[in-house]
C-alpha positions in Angstrom: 8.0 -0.9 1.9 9.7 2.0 0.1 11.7 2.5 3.9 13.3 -0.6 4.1 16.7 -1.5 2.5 15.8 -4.9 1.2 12.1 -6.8 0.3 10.2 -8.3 2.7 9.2 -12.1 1.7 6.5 -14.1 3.4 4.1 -13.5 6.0 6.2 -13.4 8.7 8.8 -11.3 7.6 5.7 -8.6 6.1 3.8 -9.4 10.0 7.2 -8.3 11.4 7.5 -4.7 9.9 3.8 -4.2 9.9 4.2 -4.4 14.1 7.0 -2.8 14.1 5.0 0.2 12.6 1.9 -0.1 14.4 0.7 3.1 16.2 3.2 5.1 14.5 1.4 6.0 11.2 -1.4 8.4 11.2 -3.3 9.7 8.2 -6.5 11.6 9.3 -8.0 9.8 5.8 -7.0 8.9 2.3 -8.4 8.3 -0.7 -7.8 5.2 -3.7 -8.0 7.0 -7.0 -8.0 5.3 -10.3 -8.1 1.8 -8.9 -8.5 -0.8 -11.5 -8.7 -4.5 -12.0 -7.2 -6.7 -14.3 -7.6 -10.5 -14.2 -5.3 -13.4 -15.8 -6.4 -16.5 -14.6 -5.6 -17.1 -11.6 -4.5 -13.9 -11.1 -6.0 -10.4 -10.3 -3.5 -7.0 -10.8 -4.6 -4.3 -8.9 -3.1 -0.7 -9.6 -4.4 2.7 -8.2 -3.2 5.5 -6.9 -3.1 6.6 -2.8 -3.6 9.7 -1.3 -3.1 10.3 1.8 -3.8 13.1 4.6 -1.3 13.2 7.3 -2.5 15.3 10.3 0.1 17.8 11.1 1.2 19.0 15.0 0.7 23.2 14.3 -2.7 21.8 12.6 -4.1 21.4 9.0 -2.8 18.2 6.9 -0.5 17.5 4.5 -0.7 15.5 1.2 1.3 12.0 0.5 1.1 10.8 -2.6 1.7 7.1 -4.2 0.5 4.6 -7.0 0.2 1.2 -6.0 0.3 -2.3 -7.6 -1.1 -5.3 -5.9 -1.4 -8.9 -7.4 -3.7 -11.5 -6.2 -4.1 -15.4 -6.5 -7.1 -17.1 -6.6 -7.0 -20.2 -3.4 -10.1 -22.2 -3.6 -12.8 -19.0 -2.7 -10.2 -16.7 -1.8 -8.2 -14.1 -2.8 -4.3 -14.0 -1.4 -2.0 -11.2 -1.6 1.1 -12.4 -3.2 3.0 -9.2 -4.0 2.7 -5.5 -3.1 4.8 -2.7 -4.7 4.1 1.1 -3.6 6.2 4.2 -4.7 5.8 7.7 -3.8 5.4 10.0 -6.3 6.2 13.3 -7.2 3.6 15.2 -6.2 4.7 13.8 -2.8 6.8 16.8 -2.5 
């Protein structure tokens, strides 16, 4: 999470900020743009880039903007999560 001062490791520690967060976050929708796969082995890269519409109080919406990379593992017939990156990006402004 861009927010926090150090990484989050394991699914407790990523369980413990996502809770910490719930309810808080609102985006009226958003949109994955340019997503694309790319597999090594075991392994699955997922890159795109996030858009999202954040609802604002006087009305209307305002843009966020960030790409994304997401690696996966391959466990028997599923697919893990074993890394997450996101940073905003300039258009964010």
């Amino acid at each position: 999470d861009p927010s926090l001062e150090r990484r989050l490791d394991g699914r407790p520690g990523c369980t413990r900020a996502m809770e910490a967060i719930r309810g808080k976050v609102a985006a009226d929708r958003y949109e994955l743009l340019n997503p694309r796969v790319q597999f090594v082995g075991e392994l699955a890269v997922l890159t795109f880039n996030y858009r999202s519409f954040v609802p604002l109080p006087e009305g209307g919406s305002r843009s966020s903007f960030w790409n994304s990379t997401e690696i996966y593992r391959r466990h028997g017939e599923r697919w893990l999560q074993v890394h997450s990156h996101w940073s905003r990006t300039r258009a964010s402004r």
